[in-house]
Backbone as CSV, one residue per row, in Angstrom:
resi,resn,N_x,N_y,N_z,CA_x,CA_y,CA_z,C_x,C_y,C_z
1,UNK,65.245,47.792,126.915,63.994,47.706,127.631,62.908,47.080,126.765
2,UNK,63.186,47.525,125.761,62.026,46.674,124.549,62.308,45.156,125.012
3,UNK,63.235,44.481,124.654,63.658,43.461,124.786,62.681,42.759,126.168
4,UNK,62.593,43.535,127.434,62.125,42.734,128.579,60.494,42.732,127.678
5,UNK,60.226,44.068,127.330,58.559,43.896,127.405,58.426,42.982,126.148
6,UNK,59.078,42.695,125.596,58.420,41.763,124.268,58.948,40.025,125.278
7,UNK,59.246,40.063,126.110,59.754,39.024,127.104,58.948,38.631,127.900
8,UNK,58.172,39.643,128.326,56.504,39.627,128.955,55.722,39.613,128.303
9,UNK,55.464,39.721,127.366,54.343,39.517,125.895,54.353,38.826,126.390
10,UNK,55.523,37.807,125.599,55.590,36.549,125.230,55.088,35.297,125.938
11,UNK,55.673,35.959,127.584,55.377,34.898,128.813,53.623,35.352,129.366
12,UNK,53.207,36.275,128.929,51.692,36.766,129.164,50.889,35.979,128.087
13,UNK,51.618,36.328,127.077,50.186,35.734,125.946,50.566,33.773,125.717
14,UNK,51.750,33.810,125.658,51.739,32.438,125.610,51.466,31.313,126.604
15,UNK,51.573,31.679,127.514,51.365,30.976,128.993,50.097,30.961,129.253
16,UNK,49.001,31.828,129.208,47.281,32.542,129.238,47.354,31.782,128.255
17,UNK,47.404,31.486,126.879,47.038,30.429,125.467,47.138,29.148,126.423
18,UNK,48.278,28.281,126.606,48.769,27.423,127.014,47.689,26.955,128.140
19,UNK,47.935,27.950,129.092,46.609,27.871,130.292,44.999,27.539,130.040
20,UNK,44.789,28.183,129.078,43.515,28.013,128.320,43.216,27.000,127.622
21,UNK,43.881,26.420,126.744,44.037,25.374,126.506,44.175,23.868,126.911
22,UNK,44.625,24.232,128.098,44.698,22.686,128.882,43.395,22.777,130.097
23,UNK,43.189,24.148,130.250,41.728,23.612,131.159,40.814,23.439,129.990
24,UNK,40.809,24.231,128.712,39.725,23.666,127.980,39.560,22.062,127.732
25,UNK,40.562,21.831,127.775,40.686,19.734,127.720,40.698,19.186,129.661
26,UNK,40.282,20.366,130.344,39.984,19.413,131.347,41.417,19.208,132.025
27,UNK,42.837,19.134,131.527,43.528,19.008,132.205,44.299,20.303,133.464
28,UNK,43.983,19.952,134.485,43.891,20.746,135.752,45.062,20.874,135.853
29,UNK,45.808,20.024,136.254,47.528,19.839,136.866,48.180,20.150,135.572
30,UNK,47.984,20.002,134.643,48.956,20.667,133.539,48.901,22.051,133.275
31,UNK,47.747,22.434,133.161,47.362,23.827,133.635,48.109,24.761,134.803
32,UNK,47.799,23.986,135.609,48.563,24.276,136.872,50.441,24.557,136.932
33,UNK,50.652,23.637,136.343,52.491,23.596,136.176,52.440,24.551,135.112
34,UNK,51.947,24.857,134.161,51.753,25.743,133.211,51.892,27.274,134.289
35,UNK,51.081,27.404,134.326,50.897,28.622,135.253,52.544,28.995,136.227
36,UNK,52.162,27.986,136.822,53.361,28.221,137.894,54.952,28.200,136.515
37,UNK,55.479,27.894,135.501,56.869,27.873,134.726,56.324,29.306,134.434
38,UNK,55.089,29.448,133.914,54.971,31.057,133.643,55.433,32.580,134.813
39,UNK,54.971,32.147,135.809,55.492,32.834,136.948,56.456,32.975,137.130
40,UNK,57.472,31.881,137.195,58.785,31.903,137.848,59.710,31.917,136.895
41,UNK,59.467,31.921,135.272,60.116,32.983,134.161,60.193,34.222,134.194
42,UNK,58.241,34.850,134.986,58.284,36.053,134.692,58.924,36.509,135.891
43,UNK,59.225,35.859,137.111,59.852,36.189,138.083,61.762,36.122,137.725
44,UNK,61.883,35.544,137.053,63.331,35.215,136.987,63.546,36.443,136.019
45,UNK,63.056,36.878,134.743,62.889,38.086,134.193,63.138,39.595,135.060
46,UNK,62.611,39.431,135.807,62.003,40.741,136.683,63.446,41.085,137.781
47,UNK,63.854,39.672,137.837,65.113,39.382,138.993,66.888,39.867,137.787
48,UNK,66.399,39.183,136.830,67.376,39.939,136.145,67.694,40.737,135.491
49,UNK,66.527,41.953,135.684,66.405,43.140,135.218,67.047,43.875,136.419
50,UNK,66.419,43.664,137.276,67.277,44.329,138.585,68.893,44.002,138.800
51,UNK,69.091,42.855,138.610,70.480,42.322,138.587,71.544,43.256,138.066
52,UNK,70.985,43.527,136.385,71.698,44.437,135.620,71.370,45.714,135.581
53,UNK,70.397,46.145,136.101,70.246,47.785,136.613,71.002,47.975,137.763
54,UNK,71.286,47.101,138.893,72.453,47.667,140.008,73.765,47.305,139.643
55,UNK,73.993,45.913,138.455,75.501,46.027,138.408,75.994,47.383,137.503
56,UNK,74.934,47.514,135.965,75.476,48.590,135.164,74.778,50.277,135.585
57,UNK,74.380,50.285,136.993,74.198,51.535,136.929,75.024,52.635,136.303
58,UNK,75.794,52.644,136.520,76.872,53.705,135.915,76.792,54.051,134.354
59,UNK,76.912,52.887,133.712,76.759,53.160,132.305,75.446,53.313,131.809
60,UNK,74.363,52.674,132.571,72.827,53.203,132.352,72.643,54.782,132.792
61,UNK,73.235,55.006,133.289,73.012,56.777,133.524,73.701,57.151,132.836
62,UNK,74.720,56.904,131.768,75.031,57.772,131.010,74.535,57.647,129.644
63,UNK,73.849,56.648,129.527,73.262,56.584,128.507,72.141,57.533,128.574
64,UNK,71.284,57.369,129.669,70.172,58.393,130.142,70.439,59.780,129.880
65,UNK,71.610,59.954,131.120,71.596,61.771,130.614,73.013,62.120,130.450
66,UNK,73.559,62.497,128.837,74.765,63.164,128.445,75.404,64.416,129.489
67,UNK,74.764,65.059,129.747,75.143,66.288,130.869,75.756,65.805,132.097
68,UNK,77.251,65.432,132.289,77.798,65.244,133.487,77.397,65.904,135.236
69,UNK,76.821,67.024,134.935,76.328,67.828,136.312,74.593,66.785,136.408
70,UNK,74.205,66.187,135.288,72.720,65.873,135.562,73.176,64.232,136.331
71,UNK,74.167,63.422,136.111,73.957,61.969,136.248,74.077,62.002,137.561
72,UNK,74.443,62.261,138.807,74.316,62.055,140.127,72.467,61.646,140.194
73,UNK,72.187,62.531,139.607,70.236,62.424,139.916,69.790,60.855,139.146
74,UNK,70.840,59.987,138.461,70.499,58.726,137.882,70.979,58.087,138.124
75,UNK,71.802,58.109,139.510,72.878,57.222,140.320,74.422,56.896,139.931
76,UNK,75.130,57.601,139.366,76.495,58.154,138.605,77.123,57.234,140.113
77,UNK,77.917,56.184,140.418,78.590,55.595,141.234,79.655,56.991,141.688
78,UNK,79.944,57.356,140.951,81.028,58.822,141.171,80.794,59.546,142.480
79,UNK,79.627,60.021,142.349,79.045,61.054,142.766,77.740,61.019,143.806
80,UNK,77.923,59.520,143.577,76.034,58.900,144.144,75.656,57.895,144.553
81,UNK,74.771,57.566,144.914,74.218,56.177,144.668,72.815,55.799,144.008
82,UNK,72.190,55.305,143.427,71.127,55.081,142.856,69.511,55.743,143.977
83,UNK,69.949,55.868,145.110,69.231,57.039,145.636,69.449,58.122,145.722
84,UNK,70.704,58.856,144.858,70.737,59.917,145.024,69.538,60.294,144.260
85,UNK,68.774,61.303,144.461,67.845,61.812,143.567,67.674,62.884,143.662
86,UNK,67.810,63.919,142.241,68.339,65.181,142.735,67.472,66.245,143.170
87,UNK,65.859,65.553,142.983,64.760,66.682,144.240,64.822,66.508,145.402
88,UNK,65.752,65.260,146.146,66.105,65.303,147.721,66.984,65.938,148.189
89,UNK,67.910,66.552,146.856,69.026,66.901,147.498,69.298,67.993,148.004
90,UNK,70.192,68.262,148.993,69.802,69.473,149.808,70.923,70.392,149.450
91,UNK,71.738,70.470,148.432,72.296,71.658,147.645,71.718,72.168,146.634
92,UNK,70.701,71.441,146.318,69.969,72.348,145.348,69.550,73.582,145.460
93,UNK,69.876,74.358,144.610,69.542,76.121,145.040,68.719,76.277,144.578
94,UNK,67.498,77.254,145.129,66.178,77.498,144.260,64.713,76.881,145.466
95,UNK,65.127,75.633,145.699,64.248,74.731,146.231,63.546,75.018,147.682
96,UNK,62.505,75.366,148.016,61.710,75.503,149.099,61.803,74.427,149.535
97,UNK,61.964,74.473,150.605,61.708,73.204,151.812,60.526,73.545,153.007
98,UNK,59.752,72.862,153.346,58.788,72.596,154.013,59.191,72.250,155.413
């Protein structure tokens, strides 16, 4: 996860420099394409974060939580799906319902 946010730094502060820089010289349309490669990095970023959070769910929840009875609540393919979430779930004992 470090990895994405130093990925968004990068595309935040360098792209805003870049941006700044070319309207300070007046150039509009370079500015402009500037802006827009910045977007659709940080969009392509954002797209393949999701990519690999639904293909490796399974092994991202076990990295999350060691306790086999806890990973259904982090989407355990086993047992779940990435909506399972275990304050919806209706075997939970203990839990008031409204």
């Amino acid at each position: 996860m470090i990895a994405f946010a130093v990925i968004y730094t990068l595309l935040g502060v360098g792209g805003s420099t870049i941006y700044a820089g070319c309207l300070g010289r007046y150039e509009t349309e370079k500015a402009d394409k500037v802006f827009t490669v910045t977007m659709l990095m940080a969009g392509t970023v954002a797209l393949l974060t999701l990519i690999i959070g639904f293909v490796f769910i399974g092994p991202l929840s076990g990295l999350m939580c060691k306790a086999v009875e806890y990973q259904p609540a982090f989407g355990c393919p086993e047992k779940g799906t990435f909506l399972n979430i275990t304050a919806n779930r209706e075997d939970q004992k203990g839990i008031v319902r409204h």
